[in-house]
Each structure stands twice: as structure tokens, then as C-alpha cells.
C-alpha positions, 0 to 999 in steps of 0.5 A, a space after each residue: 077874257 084874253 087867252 091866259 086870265 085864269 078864273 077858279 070857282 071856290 068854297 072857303 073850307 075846300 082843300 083842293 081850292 086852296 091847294 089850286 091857288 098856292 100852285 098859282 101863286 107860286 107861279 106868280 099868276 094872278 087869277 079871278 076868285 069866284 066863292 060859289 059857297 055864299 051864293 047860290 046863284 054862282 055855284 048855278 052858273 059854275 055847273 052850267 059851264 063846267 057841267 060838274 058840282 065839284 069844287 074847284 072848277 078852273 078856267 084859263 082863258 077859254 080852256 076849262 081845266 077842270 078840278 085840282 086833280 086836273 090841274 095837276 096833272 097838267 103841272 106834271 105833264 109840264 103842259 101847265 106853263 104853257 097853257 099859262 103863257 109862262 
């Protein structure tokens, strides 16, 4: 993973997670989408890493950002491009 790829942990019906991903998309920056909602399995290996339950779960590079809450607050504090290398 190099230091600006952008990883989201998703559920298909969660309002945060589409909120997190527009915000993305109007920034242009591509991100890898992982459904934890079909399999069991990578909603396990999103709460190990992130050591929360809660959708979404967000990475970029090897920062986890945390949830959309988080995300957003790094957009306010105009610390988000940075982090994004934009």
C-alpha cells in the first residue's frame, strides 16, 4: 500500500459510507472498497484492525482515519488533502 491508497470498510444500505465516498469522489481520489455486509469474514478482519464494528472504517495508506465522523473533521481542519497528497 503506498502512503496515499485509500481503503474504505463498507455495508451497501449505510449512509456514512456513501456520504465518505462522495467526498472522495469529489476530490477525484480513487479508493479500494471492501463490503464487510456479504461476508463475515471481512467484517472480522475490519474490527481487528480498526478495533471498532462500526461502518465505515477508513485507511489511507497506513493511517487509519477511523469512521465518516472522522473523516470529516479532517476535511474541516483542512488536514484531509494533505494526509491525500492532493
Amino acid at each position: 500500500m503506498s502512503a496515499h491508497d485509500v481503503v474504505i470498510y463498507t455495508t451497501r444500505i449505510c449512509p456514512y459510507c456513501v456520504a465518505a465516498k462522495r467526498l472522495f469522489d469529489s476530490k477525484k481520489v480513487s479508493y479500494k472498497e471492501i463490503r464487510v455486509d456479504t461476508e463475515a469474514d471481512l467484517r472480522q478482519e475490519m474490527m481487528r484492525k480498526s478495533g471498532r464494528q462500526t461502518v465505515p472504517q477508513i485507511w489511507i495508506g497506513d493511517t487509519h482515519v477511523g469512521g465518516c465522523d472522522d473523516l470529516m473533521a479532517l476535511e474541516r481542519a483542512k488536514k484531509l488533502d494533505g494526509m491525500l497528497g492532493i
